[in-house]
N, C-alpha and C positions, 0 to 999 in steps of 0.2 A: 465744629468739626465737620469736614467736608465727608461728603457720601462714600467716597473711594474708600478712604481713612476709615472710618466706622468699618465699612464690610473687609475692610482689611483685617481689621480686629477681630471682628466678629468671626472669620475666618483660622484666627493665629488663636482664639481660644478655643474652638472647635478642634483642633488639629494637638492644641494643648491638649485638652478634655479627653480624647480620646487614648493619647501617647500614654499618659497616666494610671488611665482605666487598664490598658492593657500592662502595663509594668507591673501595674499594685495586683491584678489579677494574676497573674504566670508569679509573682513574689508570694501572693497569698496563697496558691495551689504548690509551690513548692516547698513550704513550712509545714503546711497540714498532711499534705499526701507521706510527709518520711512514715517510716515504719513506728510502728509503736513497740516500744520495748516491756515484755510481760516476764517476769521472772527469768531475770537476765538473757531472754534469748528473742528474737525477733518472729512473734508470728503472723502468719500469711493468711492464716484464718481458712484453712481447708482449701483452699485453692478455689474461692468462689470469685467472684470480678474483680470486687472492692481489694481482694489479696494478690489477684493479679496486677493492678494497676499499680498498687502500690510497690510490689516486687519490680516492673518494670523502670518506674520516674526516678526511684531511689538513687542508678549511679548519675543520672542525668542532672537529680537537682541538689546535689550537696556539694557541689563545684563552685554553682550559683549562688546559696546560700551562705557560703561561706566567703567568697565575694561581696555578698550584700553586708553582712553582720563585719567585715573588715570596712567597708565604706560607712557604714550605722556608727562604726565606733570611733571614725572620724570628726564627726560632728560635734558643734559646741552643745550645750543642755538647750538653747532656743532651738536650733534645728533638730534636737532628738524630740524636744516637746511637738514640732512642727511636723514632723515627721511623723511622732506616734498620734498623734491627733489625724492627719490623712488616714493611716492605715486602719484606726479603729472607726472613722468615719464608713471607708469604704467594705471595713468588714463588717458592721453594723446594717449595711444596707443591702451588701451581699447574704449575708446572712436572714433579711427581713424577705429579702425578694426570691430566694432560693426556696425558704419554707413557706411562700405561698404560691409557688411554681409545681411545690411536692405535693400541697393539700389537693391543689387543682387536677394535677396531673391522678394522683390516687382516687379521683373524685368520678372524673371522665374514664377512668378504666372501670371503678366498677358498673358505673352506668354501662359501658359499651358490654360486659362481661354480664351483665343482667340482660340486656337484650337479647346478646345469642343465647342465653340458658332458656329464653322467653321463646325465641321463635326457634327453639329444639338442637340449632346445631351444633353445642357443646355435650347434650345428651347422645346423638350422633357420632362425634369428634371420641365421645368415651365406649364407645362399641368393639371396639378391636382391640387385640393387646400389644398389635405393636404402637397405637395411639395410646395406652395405657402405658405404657412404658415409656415411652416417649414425656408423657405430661408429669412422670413421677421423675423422672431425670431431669426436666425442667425445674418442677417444683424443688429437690431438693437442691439444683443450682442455685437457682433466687433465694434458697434459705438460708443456703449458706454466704450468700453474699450480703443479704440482708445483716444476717447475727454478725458478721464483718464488721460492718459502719456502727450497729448496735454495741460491739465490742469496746469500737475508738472511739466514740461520743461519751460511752459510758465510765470509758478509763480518763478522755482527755477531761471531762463535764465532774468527775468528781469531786466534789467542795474540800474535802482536806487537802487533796492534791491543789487545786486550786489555790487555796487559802497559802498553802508554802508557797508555789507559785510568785503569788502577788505578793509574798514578802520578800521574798529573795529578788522579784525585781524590783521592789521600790530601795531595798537596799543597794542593787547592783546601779540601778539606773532610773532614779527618783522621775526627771524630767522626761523622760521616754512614756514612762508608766502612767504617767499625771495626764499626758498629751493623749494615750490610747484611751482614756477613761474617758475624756473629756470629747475625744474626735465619737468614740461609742456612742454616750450619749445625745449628744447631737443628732450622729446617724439615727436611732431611733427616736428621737424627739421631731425630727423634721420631715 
């Protein structure tokens, strides 16, 4: 194989690799972000980020989704397997590399939150009441946005849910589900 030819490749997988990342990312952000449904009605979770974000993507990604799941259900059982095998590869890894991005990033705040409490200027920052006010309409922002994501991991993460889940897709769609098991594992094995 001549030089050109190689970095031509080299090039056409780079340009692959990336097209992909980005499809299966904006694919995988717009399954997860819909709303979660809690006792037949949709909530927003007190209006904190995580409830805004999701109020917002909603009419934007079920257009798409519902595009993608009519193109998904074109496919023979190889390409659903081929298919759920990519997607649970790349959520496996997104998923591995997101929750050591959160350990690090929560790791680094409270260091940096420990030094200004060290060298006084949070005890300072707490002297007036309109900083007093200020940091409790923060705080209860971020709490509510927190109990947000705490709400969907908790309702999407529950094992009986789950457990129907995964039978009603290996009923719906055996080789999809065999593929995302398979693409999962990898992602966390490698």
């Amino acid at each position: 194989m001549t030089n050109s030819s190689s970095s031509a490749i080299r090039s056409f997988r780079r340009w692959l690799h990336s097209s992909f990342r980005s499809i299966f990312l904006l694919s995988l952000c717009i399954i997860l972000i819909l709303p979660v449904q809690s006792q037949n009605n949709y909530c927003s979770h007190d209006g904190g980020l995580w409830g805004s974000l999701k109020s917002s993507i909603v009419p934007l990604a079920q257009p798409v989704q519902d595009s993608l799941c009519r193109e998904y259900n074109k496919l023979s059982d190889t390409g659903r397997f081929v298919a759920g095998a990519c997607v649970g590869f790349g959520a496996s890894k997104l998923v591995v590399g997101a929750t050591i991005r959160t350990v690090k990033t929560i790791g680094i705040t409270y260091i940096a939150f420990e030094a200004l409490e060290y060298a006084g200027i949070l005890k300072e920052a707490r002297r007036s009441s309109k900083n007093k006010q200020l940091l409790a309409q923060t705080r209860d922002y971020c709490l509510r946005t927190v109990d947000g994501i705490r709400h969907d991991v908790r309702y999407q993460l529950d094992p009986a849910r789950m457990h129907r889940r995964l039978k009603r897709r290996m009923e719906h769609d055996k080789s999809g589900t065999v593929g995302f098991g398979t693409g999962s594992f990898l992602g966390f094995a490698l």
